[in-house]
Z-matrix of the N, CA and C atoms (Angstrom, degrees):
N
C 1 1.453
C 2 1.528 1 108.98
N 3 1.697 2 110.34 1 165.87
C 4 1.470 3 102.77 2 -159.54
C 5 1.854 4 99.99 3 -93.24
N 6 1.197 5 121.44 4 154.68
C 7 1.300 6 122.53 5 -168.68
C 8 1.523 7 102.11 6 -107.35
N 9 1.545 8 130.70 7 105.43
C 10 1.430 9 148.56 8 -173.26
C 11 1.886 10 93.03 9 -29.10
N 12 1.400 11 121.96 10 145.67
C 13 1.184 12 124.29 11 141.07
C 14 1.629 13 101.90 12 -138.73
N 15 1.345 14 114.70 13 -129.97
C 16 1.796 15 89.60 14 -166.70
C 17 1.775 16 100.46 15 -164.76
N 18 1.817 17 113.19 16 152.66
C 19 1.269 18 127.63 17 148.54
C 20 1.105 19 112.40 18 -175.41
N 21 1.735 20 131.00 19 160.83
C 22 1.264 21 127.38 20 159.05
C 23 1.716 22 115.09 21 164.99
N 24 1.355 23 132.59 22 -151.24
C 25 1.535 24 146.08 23 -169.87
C 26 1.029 25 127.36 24 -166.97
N 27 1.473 26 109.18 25 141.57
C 28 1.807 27 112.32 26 -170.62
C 29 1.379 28 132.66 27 -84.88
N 30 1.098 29 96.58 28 -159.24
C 31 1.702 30 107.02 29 -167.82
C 32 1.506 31 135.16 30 66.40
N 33 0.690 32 133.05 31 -179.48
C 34 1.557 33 119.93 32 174.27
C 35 1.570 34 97.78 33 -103.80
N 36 1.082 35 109.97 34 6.98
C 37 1.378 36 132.67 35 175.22
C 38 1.058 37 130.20 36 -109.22
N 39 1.042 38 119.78 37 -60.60
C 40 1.587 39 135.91 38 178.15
C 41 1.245 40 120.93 39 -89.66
N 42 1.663 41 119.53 40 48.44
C 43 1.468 42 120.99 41 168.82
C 44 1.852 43 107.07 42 -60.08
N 45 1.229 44 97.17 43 -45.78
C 46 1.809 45 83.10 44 -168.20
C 47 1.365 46 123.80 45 -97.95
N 48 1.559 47 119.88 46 51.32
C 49 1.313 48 122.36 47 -173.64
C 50 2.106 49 90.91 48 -117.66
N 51 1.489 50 115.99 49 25.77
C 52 1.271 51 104.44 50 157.90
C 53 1.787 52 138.56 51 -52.31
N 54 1.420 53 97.38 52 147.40
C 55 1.758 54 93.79 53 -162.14
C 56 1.419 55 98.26 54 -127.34
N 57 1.640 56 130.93 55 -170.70
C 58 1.261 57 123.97 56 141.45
C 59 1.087 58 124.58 57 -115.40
N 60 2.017 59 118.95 58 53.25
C 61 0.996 60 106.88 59 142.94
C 62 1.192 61 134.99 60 -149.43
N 63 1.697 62 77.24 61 102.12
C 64 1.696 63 91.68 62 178.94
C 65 0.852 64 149.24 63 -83.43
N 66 1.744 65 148.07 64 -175.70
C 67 1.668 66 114.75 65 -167.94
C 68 1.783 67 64.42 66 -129.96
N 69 1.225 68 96.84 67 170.74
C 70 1.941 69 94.61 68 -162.98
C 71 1.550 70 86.79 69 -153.15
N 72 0.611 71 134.27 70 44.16
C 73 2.087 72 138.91 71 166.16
C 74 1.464 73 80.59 72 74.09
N 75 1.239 74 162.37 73 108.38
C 76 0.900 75 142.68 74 113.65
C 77 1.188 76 128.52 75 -101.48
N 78 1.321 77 152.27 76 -148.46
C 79 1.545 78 146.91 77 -170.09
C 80 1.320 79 100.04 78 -55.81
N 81 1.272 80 136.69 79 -91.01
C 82 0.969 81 148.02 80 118.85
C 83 1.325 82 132.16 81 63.95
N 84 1.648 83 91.77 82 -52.36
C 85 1.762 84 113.95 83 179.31
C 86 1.406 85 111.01 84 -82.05
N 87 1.533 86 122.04 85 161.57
C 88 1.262 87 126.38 86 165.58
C 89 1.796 88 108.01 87 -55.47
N 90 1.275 89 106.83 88 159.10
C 91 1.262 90 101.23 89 -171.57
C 92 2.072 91 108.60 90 -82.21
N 93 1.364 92 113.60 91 -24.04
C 94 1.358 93 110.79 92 176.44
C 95 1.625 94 92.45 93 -68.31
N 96 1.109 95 132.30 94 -47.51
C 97 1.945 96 119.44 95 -154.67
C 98 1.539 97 83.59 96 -69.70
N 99 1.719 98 131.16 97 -44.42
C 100 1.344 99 117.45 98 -173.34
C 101 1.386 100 130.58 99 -50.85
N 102 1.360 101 114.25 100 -24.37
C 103 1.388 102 139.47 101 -176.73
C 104 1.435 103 116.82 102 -85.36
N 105 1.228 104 116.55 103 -54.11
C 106 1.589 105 120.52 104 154.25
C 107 1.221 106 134.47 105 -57.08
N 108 1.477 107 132.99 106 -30.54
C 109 1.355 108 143.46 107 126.49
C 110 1.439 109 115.81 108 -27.70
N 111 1.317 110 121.05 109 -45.24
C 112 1.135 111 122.23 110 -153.96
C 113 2.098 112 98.98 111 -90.35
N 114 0.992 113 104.32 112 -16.33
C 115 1.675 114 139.70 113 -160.47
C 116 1.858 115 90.97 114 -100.13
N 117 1.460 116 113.31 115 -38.08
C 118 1.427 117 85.96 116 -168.74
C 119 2.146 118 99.03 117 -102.39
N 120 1.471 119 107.61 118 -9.95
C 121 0.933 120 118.19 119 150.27
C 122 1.688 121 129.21 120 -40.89
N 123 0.823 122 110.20 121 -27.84
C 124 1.594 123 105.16 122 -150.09
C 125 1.319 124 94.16 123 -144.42
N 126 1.479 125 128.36 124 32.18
C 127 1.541 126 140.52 125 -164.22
C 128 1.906 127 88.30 126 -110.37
N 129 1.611 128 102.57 127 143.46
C 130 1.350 129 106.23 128 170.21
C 131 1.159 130 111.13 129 -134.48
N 132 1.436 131 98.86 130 129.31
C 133 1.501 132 119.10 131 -175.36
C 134 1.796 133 127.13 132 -122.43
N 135 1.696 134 115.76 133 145.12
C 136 1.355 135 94.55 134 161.62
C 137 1.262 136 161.12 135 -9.93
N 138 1.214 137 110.48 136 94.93
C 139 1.471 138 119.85 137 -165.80
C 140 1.848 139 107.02 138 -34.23
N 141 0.845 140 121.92 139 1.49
C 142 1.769 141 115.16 140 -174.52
C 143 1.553 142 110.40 141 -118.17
N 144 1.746 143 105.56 142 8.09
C 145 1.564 144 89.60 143 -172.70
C 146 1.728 145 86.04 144 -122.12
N 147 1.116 146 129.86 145 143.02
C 148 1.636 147 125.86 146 -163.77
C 149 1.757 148 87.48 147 -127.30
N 150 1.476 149 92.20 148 132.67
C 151 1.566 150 110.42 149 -175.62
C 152 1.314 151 107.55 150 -105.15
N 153 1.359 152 124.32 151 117.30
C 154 1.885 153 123.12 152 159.98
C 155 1.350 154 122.17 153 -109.99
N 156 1.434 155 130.57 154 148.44
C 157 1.373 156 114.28 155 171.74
C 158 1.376 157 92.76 156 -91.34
N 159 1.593 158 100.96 157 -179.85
C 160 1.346 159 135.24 158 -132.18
C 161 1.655 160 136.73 159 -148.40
N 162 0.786 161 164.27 160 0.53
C 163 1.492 162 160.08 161 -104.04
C 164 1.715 163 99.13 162 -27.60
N 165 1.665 164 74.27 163 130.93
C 166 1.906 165 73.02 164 176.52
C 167 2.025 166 109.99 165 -111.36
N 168 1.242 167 97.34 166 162.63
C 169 1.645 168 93.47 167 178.76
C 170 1.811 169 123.91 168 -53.91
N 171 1.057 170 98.31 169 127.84
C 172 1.770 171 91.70 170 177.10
C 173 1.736 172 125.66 171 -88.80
N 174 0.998 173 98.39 172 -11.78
C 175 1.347 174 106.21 173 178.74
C 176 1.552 175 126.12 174 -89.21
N 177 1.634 176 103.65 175 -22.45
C 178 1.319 177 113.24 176 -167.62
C 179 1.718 178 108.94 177 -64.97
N 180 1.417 179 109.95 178 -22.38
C 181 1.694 180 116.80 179 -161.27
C 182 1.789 181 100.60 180 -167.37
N 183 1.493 182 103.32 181 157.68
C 184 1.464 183 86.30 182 167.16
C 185 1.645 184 129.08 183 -70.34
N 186 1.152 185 107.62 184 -19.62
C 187 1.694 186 116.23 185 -170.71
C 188 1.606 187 99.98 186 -121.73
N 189 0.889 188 132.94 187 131.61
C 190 1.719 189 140.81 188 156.76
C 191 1.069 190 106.45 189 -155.03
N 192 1.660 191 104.24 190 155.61
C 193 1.446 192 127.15 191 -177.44
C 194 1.718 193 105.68 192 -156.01
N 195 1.613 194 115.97 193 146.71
C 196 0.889 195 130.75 194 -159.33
C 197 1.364 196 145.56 195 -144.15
N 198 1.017 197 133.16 196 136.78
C 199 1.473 198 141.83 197 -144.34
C 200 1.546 199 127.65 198 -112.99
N 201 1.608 200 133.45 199 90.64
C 202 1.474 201 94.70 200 173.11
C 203 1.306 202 105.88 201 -103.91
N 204 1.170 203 114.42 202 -178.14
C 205 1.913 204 110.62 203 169.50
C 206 2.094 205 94.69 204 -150.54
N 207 0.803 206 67.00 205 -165.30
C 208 1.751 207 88.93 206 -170.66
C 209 1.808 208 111.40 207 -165.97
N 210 1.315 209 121.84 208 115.59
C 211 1.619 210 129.64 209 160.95
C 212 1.248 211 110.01 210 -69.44
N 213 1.379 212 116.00 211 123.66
C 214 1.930 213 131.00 212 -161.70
C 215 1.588 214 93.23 213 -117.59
N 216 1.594 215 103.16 214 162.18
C 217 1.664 216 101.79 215 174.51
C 218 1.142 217 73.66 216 -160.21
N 219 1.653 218 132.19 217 95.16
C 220 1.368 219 136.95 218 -178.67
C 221 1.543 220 124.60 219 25.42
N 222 0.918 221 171.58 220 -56.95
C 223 1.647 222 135.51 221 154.91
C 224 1.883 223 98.80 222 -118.24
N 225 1.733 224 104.36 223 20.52
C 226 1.704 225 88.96 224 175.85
C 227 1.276 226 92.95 225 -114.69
N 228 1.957 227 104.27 226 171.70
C 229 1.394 228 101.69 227 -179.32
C 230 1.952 229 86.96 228 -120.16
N 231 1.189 230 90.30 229 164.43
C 232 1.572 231 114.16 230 -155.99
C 233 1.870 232 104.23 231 -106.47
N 234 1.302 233 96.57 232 -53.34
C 235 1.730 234 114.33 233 -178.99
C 236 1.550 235 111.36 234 -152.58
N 237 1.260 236 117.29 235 161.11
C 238 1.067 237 112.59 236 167.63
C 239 1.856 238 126.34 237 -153.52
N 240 1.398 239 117.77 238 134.20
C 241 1.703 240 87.95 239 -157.89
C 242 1.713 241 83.51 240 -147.98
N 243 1.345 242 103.96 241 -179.37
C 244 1.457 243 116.86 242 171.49
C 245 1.156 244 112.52 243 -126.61
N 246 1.497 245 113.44 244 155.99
C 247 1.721 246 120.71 245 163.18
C 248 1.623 247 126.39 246 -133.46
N 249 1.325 248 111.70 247 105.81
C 250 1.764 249 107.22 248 173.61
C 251 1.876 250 116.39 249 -98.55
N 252 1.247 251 79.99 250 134.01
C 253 1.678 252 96.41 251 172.69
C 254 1.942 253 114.00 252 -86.96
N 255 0.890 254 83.64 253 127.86
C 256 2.023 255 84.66 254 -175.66
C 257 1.684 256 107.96 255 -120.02
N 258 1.098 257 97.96 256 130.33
C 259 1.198 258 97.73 257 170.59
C 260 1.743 259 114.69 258 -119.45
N 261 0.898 260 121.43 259 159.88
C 262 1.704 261 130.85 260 170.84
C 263 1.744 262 106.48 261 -154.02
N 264 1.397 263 96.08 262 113.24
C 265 1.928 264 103.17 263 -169.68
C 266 1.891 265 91.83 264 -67.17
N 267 1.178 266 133.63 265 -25.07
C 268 1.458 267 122.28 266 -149.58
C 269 1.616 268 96.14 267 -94.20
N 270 1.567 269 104.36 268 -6.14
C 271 1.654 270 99.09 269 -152.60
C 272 1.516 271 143.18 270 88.26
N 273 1.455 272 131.73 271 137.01
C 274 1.093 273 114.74 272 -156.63
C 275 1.565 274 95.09 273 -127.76
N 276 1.219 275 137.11 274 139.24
C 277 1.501 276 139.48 275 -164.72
C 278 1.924 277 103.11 276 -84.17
N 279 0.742 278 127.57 277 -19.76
C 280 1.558 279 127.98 278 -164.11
C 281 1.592 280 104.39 279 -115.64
N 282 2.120 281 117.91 280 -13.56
C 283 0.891 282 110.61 281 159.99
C 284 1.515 283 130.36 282 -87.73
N 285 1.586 284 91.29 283 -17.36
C 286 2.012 285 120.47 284 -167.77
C 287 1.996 286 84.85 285 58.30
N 288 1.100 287 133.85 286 82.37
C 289 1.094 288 139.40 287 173.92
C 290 1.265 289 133.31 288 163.05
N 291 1.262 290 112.40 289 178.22
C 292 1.773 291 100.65 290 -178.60
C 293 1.470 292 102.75 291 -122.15
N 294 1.314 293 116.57 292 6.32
C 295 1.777 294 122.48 293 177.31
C 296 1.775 295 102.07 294 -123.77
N 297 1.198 296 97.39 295 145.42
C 298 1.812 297 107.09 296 165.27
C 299 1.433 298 98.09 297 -130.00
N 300 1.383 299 119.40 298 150.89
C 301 1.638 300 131.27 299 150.49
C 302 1.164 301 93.98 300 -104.25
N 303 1.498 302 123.60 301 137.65
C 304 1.430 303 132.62 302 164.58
C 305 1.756 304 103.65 303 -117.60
N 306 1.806 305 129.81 304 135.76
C 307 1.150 306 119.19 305 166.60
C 308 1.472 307 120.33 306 -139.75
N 309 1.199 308 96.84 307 159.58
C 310 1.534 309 93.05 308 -172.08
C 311 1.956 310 101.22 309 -134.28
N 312 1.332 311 111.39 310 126.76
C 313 1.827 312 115.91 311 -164.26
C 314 1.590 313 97.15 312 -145.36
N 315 1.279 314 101.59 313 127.17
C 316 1.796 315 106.92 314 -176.32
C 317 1.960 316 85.60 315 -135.07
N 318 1.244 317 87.90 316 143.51
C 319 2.048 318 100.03 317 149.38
C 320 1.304 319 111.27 318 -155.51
N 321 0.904 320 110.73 319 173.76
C 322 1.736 321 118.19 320 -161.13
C 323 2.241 322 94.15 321 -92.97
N 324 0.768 323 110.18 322 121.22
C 325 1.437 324 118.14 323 153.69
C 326 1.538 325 129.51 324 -71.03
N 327 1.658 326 118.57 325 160.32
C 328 1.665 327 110.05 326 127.40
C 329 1.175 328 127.79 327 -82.15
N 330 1.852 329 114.07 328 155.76
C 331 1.185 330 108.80 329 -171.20
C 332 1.637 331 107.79 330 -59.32
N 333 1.375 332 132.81 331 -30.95
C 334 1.487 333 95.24 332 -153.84
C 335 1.398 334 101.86 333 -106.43
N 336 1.867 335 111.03 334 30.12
C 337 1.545 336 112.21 335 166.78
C 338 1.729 337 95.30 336 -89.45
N 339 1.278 338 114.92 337 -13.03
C 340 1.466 339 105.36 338 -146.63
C 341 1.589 340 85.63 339 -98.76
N 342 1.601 341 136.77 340 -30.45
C 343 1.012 342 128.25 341 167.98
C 344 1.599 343 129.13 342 -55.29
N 345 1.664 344 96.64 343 -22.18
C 346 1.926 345 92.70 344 -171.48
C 347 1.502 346 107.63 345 -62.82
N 348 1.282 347 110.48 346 130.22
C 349 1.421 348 129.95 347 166.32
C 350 1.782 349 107.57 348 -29.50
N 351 1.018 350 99.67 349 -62.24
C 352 1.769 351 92.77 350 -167.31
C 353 1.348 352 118.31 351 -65.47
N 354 1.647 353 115.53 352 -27.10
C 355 1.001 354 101.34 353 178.32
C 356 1.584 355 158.23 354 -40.01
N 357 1.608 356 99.63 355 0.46
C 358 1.251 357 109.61 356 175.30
C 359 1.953 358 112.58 357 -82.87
N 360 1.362 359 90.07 358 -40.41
C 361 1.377 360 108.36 359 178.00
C 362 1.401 361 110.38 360 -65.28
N 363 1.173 362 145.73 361 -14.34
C 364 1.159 363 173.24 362 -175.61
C 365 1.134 364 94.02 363 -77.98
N 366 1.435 365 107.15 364 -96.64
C 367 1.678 366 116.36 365 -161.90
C 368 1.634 367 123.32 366 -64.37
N 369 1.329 368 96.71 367 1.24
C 370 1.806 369 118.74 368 -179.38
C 371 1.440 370 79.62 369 -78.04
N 372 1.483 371 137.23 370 -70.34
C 373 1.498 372 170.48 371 -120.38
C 374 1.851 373 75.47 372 -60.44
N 375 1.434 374 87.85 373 -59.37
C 376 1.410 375 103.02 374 -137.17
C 377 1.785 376 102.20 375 -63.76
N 378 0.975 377 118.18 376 -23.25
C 379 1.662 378 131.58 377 -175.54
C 380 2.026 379 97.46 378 -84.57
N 381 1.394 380 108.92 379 -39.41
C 382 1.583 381 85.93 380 176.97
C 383 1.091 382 127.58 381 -88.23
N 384 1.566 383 108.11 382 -31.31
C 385 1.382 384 141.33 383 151.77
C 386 1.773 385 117.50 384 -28.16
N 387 1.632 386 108.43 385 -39.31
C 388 1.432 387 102.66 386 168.24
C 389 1.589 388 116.77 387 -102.58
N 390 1.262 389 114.70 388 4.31
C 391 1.673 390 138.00 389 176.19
C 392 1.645 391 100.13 390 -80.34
N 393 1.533 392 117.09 391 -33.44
C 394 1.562 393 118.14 392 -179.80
C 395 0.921 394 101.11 393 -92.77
N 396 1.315 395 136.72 394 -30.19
C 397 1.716 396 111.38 395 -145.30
C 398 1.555 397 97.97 396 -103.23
N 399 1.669 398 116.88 397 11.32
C 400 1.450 399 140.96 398 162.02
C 401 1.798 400 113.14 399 -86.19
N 402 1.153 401 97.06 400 -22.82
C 403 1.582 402 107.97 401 179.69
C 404 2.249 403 99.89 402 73.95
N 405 1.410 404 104.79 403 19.25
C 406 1.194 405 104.90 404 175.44
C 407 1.307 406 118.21 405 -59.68
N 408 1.749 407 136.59 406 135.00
C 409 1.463 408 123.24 407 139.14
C 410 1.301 409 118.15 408 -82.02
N 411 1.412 410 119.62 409 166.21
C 412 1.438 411 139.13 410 -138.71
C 413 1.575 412 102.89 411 173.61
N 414 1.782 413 105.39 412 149.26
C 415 1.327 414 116.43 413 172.58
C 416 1.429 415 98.93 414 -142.72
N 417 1.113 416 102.21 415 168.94
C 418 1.598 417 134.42 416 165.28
C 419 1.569 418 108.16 417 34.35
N 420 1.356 419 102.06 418 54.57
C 421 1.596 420 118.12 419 177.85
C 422 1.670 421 116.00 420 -59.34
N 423 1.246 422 142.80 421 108.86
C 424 1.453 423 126.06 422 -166.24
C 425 2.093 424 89.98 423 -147.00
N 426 0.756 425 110.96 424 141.45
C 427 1.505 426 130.25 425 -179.58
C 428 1.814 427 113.56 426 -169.33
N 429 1.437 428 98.54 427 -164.04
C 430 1.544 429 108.98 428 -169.76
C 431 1.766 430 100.52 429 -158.97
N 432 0.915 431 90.40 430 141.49
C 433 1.737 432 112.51 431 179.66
C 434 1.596 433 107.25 432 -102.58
N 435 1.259 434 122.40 433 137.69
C 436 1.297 435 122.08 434 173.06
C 437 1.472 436 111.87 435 -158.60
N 438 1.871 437 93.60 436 133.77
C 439 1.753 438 97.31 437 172.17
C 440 1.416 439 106.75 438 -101.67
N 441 1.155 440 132.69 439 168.94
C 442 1.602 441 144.60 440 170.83
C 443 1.766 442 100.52 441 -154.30
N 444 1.627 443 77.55 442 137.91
C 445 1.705 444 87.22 443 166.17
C 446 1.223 445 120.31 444 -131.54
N 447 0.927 446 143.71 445 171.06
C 448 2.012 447 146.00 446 175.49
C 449 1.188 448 93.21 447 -151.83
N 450 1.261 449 101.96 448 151.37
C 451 1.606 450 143.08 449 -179.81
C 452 1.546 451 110.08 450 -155.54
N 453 1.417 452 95.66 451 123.69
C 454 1.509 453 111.99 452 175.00
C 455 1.305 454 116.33 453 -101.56
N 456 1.644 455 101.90 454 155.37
C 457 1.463 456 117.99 455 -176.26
C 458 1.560 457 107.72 456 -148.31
N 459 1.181 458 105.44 457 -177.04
C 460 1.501 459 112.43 458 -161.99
C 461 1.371 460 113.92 459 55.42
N 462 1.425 461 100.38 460 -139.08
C 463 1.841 462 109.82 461 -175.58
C 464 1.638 463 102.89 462 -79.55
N 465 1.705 464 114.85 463 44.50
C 466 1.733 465 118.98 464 170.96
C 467 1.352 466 81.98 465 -131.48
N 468 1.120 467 152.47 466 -5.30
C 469 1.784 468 140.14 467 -119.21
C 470 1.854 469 87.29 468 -98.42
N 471 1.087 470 120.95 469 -18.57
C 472 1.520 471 120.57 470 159.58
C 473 1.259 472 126.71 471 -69.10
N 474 1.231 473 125.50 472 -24.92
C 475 1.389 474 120.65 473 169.52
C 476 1.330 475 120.58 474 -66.73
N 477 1.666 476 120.79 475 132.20
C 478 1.085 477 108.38 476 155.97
C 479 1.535 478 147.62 477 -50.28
N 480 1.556 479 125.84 478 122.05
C 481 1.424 480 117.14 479 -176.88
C 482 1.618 481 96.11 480 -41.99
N 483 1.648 482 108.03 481 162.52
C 484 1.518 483 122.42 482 -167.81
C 485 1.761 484 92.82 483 -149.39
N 486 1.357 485 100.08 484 140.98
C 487 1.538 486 123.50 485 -170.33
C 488 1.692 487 87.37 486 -112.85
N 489 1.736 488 120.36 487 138.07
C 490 1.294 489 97.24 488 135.18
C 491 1.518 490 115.44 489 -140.46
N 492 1.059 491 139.66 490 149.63
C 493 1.202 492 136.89 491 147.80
C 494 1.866 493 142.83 492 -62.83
N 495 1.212 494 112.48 493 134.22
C 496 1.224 495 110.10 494 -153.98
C 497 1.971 496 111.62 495 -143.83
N 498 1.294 497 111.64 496 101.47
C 499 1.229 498 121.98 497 -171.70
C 500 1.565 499 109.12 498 -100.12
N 501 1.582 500 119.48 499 129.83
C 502 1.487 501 123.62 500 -179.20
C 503 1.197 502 104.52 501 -122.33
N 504 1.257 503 137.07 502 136.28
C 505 1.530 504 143.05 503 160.97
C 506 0.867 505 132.53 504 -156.65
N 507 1.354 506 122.88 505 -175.52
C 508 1.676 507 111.04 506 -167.67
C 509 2.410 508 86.61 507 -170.65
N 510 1.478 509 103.09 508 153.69
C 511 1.693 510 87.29 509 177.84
C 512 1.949 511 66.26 510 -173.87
N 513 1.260 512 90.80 511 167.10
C 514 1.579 513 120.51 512 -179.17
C 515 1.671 514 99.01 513 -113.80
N 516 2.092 515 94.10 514 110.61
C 517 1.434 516 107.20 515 174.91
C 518 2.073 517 98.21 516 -74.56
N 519 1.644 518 96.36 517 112.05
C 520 1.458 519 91.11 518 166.82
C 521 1.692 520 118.06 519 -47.32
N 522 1.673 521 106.69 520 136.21
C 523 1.499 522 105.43 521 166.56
C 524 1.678 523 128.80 522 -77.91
N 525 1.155 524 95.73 523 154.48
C 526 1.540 525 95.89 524 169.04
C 527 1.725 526 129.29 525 -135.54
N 528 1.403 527 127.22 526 -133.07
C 529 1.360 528 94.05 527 -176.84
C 530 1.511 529 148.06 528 -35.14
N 531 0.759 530 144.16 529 -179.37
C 532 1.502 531 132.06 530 -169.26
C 533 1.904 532 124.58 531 6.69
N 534 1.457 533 99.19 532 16.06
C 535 1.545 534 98.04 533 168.43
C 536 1.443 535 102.18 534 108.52
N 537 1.331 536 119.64 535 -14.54
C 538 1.995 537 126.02 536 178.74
C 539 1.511 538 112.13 537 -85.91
N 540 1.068 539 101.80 538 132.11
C 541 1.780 540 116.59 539 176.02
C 542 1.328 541 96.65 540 -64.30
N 543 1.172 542 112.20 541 -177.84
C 544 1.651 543 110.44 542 169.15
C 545 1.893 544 96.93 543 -120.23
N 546 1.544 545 104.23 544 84.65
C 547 1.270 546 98.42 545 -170.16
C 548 1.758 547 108.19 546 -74.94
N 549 1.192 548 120.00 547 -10.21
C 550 1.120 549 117.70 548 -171.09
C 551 1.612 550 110.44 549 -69.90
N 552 1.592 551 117.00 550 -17.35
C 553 1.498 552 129.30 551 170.79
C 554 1.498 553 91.27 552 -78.07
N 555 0.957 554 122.07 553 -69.31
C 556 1.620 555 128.04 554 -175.28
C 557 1.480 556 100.22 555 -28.23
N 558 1.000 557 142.49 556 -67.68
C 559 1.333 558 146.58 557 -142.64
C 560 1.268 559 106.36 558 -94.57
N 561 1.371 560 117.85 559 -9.18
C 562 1.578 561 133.27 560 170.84
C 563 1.503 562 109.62 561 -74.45
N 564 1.432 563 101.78 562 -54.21
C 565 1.616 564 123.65 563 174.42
C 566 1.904 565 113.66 564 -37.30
N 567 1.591 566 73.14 565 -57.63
C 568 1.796 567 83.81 566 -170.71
C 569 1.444 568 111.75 567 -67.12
N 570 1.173 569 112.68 568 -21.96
C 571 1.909 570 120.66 569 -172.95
C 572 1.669 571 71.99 570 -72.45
N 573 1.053 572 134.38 571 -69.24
C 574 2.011 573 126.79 572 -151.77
C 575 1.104 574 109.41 573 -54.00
N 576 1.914 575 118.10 574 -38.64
C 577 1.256 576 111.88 575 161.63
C 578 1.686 577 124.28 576 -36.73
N 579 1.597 578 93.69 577 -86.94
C 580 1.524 579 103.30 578 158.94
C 581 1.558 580 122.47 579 -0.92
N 582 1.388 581 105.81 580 -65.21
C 583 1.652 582 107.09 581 -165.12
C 584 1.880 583 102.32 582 -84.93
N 585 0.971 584 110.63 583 -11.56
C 586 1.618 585 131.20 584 -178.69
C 587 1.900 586 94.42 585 -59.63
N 588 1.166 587 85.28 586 -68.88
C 589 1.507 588 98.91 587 -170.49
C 590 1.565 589 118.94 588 -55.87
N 591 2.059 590 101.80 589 -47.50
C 592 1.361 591 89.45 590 -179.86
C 593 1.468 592 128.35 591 -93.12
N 594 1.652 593 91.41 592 35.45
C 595 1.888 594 99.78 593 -179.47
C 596 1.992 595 115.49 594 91.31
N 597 1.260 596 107.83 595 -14.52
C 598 1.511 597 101.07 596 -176.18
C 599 1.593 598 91.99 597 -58.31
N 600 1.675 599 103.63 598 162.25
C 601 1.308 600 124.34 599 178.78
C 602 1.641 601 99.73 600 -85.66
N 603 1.469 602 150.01 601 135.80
C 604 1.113 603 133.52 602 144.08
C 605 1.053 604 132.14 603 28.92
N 606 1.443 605 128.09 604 149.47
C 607 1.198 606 140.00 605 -173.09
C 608 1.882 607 98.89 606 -101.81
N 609 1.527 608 108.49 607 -43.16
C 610 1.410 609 99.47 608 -156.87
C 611 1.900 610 83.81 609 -160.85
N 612 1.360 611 104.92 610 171.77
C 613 1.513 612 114.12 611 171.12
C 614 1.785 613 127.71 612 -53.72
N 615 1.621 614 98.38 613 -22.00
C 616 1.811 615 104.51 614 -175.28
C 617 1.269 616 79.16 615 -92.93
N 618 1.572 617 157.04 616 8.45
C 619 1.606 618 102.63 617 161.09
C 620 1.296 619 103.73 618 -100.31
N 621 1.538 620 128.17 619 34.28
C 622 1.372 621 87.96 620 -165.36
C 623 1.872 622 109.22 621 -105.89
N 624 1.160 623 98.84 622 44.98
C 625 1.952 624 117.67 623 176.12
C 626 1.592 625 69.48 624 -92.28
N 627 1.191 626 161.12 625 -77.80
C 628 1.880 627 141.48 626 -114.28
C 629 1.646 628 85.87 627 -69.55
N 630 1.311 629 96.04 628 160.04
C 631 1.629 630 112.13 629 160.74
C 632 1.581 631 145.54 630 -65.98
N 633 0.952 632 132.85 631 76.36
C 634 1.739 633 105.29 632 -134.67
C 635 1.867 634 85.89 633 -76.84
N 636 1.990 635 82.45 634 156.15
C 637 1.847 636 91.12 635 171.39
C 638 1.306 637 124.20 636 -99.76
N 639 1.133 638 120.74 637 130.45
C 640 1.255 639 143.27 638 -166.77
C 641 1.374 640 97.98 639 -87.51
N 642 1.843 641 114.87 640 150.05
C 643 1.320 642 111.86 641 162.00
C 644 1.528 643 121.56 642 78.87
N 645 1.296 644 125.35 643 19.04
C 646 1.497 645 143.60 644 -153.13
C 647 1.612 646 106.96 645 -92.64
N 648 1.171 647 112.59 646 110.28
C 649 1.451 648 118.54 647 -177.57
C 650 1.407 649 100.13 648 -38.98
N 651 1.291 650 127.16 649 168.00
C 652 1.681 651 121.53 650 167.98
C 653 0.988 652 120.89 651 -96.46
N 654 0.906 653 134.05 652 162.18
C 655 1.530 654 141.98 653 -168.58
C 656 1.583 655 129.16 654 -79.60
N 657 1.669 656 109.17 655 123.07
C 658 1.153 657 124.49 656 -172.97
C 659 1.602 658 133.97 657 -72.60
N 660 1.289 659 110.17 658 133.44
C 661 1.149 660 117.96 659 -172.37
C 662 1.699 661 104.26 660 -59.34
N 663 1.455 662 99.75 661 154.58
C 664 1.423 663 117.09 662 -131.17
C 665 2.435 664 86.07 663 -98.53
């Protein structure tokens, strides 16, 4: 299985304001962000979700670190999303905390999965939905769901129209001993997301509250 290392950007908004300069647990860092770093480091996950670090945003918090991954099915990719860890030692009022997870998860759809009405409610489902079936606590979960489609014309008028789906969020991993989340569950969670989205079946018997998606464009060459 693949062994966590790290990159990425916040907000449920601000996935793509990544930089290179990040503070990455090092000396330097508070000793809880060092420990959780060190936690999402050394996290083991499903062989199908591939972890890279990343430059993470500097502005969003004083400390962040960051994650992308990608779901593989031998040389195609399936989904692909990011994850930043934020820290602020003083606390942040809108997080009620001193940690944020921020994420960002897109996969390509069919169009007439990408039209069903619920699907937003769905793919929300699917992010708390893999936050429970971890037995994780969490606060002040707030993100946005989004479909997009394109259709080509002219000298594109051969391409197939393309659906995609696109999940943003951000929630405060409650802390625990000495003040550290247990991000290494966190980052487990988000890989189930991940595989949620790009159609894998489950990891184990607790996920199976997520929704599975139906109707899933196939998977792109790599």
């Amino acid at each position: 299985m693949a062994a966590a290392q790290g990159r990425l950007s916040d907000g449920a908004g601000g996935m793509d304001e990544a930089n290179e300069g990040e503070r990455d647990g090092g000396r330097s860092a508070p000793l809880p962000f060092r420990a959780a770093v060190d936690a999402l480091r050394a996290a083991r996950l499903r062989p199908q979700v591939e972890v890279d670090p990343t430059p993470a945003p500097k502005r969003l918090a004083p400390y962040a670190y960051a994650l992308e991954a990608t779901v593989v099915d031998g040389e195609q990719d399936l989904a692909d999303g990011r994850l930043v860890l934020l820290h602020d030692p003083d606390g942040h009022d809108a997080w009620r905390g001193t940690f944020r997870l921020v994420t960002l998860v897109r996969a390509d759809l069919e169009p007439e999965m990408a039209a069903d009405p619920l699907l937003p409610e769905v793919c929300w489902s699917w992010l708390t939905g893999a936050l429970q079936a971890r037995g994780l606590a969490y606060g002040e979960p707030s993100g946005t769901v989004t479909r997009a489609g394109s259709h080509y014309f002219g000298g594109l008028a051969e391409r197939p129209a393309n659906s995609q789906i696109e999940i943003r969020a951000s929630w405060t991993p409650r802390e625990g001993l000495g003040g550290v989340p247990d991000t290494a569950a966190h980052l487990a969670s988000w890989c189930d997301l991940l595989a949620q989205v790009a159609g894998l079946p489950p990891a184990g018997p607790g996920d199976a509250s997520v929704v599975t998606l139906p109707q899933r464009r196939g998977p792109q060459p790599r």
